[in-house]
N, C-alpha and C positions, 0 to 999 in steps of 0.2 A: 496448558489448559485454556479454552477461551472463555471469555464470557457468560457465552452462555450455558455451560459445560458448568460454571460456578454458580451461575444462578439457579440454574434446573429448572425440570419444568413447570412445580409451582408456581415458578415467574415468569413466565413469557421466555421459559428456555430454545425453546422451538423455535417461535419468532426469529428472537436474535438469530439462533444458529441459522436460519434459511436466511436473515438479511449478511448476514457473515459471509455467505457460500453467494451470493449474489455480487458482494463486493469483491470477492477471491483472494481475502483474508488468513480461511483456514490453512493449517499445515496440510500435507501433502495426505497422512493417513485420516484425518478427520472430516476434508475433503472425498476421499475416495468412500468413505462410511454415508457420508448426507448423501454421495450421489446413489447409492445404492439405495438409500431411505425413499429417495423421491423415484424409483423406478419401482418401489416396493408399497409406498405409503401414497395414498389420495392424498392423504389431510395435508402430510408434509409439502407433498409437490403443488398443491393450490397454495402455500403461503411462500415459497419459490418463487413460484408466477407472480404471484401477488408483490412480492418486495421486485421483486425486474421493474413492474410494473409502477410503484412506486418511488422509484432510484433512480429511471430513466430520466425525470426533468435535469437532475443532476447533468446529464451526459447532451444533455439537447442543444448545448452552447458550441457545441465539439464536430465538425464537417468531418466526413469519412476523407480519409486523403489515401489517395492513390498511388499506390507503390509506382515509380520511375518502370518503364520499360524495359530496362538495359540492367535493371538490378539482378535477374535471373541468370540472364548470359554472364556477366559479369563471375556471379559467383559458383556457375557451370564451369566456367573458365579457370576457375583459380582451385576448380576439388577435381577437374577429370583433364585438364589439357597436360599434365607431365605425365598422366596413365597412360592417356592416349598417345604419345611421345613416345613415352617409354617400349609403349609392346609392337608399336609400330617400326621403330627402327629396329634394324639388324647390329648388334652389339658386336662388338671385335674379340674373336675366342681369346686372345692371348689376352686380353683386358678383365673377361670375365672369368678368367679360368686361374686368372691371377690371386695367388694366396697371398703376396702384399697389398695386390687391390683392400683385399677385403678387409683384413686390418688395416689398413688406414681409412678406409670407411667408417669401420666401428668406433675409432678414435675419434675420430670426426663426431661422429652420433654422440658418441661419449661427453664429448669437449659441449657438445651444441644443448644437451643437455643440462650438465653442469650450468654452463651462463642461464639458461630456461629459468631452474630453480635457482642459482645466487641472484639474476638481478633486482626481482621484484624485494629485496632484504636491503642492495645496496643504492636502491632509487627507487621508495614506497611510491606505489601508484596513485595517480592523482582520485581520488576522493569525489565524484559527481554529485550532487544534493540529489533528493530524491523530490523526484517530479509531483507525486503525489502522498500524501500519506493519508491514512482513516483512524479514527480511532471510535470504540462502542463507549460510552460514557453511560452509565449507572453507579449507585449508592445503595448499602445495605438501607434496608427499612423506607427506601423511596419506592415510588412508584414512576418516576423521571427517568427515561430513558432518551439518550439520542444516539444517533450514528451520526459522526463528522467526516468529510472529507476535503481534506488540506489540497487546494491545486494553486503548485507554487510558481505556475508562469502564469495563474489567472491572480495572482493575488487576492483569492477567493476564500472563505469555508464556506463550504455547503453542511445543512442542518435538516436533516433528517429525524424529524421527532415518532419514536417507537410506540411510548405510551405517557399517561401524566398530563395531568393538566395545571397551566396555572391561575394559583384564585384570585378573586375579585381586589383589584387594586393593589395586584403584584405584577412584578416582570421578573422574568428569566433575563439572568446577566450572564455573559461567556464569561472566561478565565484563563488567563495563561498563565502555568505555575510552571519558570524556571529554577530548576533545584531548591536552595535553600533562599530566593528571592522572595522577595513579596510581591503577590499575584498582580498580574496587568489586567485591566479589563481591553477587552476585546469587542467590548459591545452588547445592547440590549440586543435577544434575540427576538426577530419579530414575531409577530405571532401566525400561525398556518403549518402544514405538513411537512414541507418545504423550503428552507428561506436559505437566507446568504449573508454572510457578513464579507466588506471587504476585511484585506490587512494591510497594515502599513508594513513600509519598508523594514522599521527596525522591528517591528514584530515577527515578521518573516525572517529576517535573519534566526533569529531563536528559534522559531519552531521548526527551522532546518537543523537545527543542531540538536533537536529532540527536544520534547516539552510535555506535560501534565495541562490538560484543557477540563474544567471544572463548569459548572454551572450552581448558581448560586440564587436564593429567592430574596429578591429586594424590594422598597416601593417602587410605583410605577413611576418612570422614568430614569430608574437606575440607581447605585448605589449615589449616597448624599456625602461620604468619604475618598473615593475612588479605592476603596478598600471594602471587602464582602465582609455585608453588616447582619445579610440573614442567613441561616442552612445552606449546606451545599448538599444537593440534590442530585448532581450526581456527576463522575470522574473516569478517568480511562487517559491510559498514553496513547500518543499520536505512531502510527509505525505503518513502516514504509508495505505499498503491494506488491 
């Protein structure tokens, strides 16, 4: 269930769900449900547009790169050049008409199979970090919402604020809650639509191994503890697109 699917639309269920389906977050049938909403719904497909619209600074740092030339032929070559081989040559009857041919072919298949499925058991595949991760951060009984997105070769979060405001002579502090550790701050968020915190290295190590991002209301200029001394306002795990 996402987010906004928990919140409903009492709260700004819609909202999230169209900023969800913009970030392409949703599972695969919840997805396939909003697209049909916004082919079906005005109201839905304007706040669609509206969060693209809104989401894009996020993406503005990031130049289109251009796929290499040779990457089409390349992989034309490697899914039709033994087809092409194959029906082109003329095959030797006594070769093909061979009933030990074929069983040792199938052994073959057999065998090639086999190693397929045992090796990834007997040499676990190496594990990539995930390039980016988002997560929607709310809290029952707030009105504080953000969408985050973690880009771990920008050493970046980007801070997309939903709804909520903060009041006179407070800051919004970020969070990092690793499991049963005691939260990291991560920084005052600044104030505007849009904003960015960097991360440090060891921060980033953690939030590659997954982590709990909180926001919390403190005096202005941040917690006086380095420990969250007011409400948390609002919560969400970080997970990979």
């Amino acid at each position: 269930m996402t987010l906004a699917e928990e919140n409903g639309p009492e709260r700004g269920g819609d909202d999230l769900l169209a900023a969800e389906y913009v970030l392409g977050v949703l599972p695969a049938d919840e997805r396939q449900i909003a697209s049909g909403r916004i082919d079906a719904e005005t109201g839905f497909a304007r706040l669609v547009d509206s969060w693209e619209v809104h989401l894009s600074p996020m993406a503005a740092a990031y130049a289109e790169v251009e796929p290499p030339a040779t990457i089409k032929p390349a992989i034309d070559r490697r899914l039709f050049s033994s087809t092409a081989a194959s029906t082109t040559a003329a095959p030797s009857g006594s070769l093909w008409a061979s009933l030990a041919f074929w069983r040792g072919l199938t052994a073959a298949a057999l065998a090639a199979l086999v190693l397929y499925v045992a090796v990834p058991y007997v040499r676990p595949p190496v594990v990539v970090p995930q390039e980016r991760l988002v997560a929607s951060l709310a809290a029952d009984g707030s009105d504080v919402k953000y969408l985050v997105v973690y880009d771990a070769a920008r050493r970046d979060v980007g801070l997309s604020l939903v709804s909520g405001e903060r009041a006179a002579g407070k800051d919004f502090e970020l969070w990092m809650i690793e499991g049963k550790n005691a939260p990291v701050s991560m920084g005052i968020i600044p104030a505007g639509q849009t904003t960015h915190i960097p991360v440090t290295p060891a921060v980033q190590q953690k939030l590659a191994q997954g982590a709990v991002l909180a926001v919390s209301v403190e005096p202005t200029g941040g917690s006086p503890t380095g420990q969250p001394t007011g409400p948390v306002v609002a919560a969400g795990d970080l997970k990979g697109i």
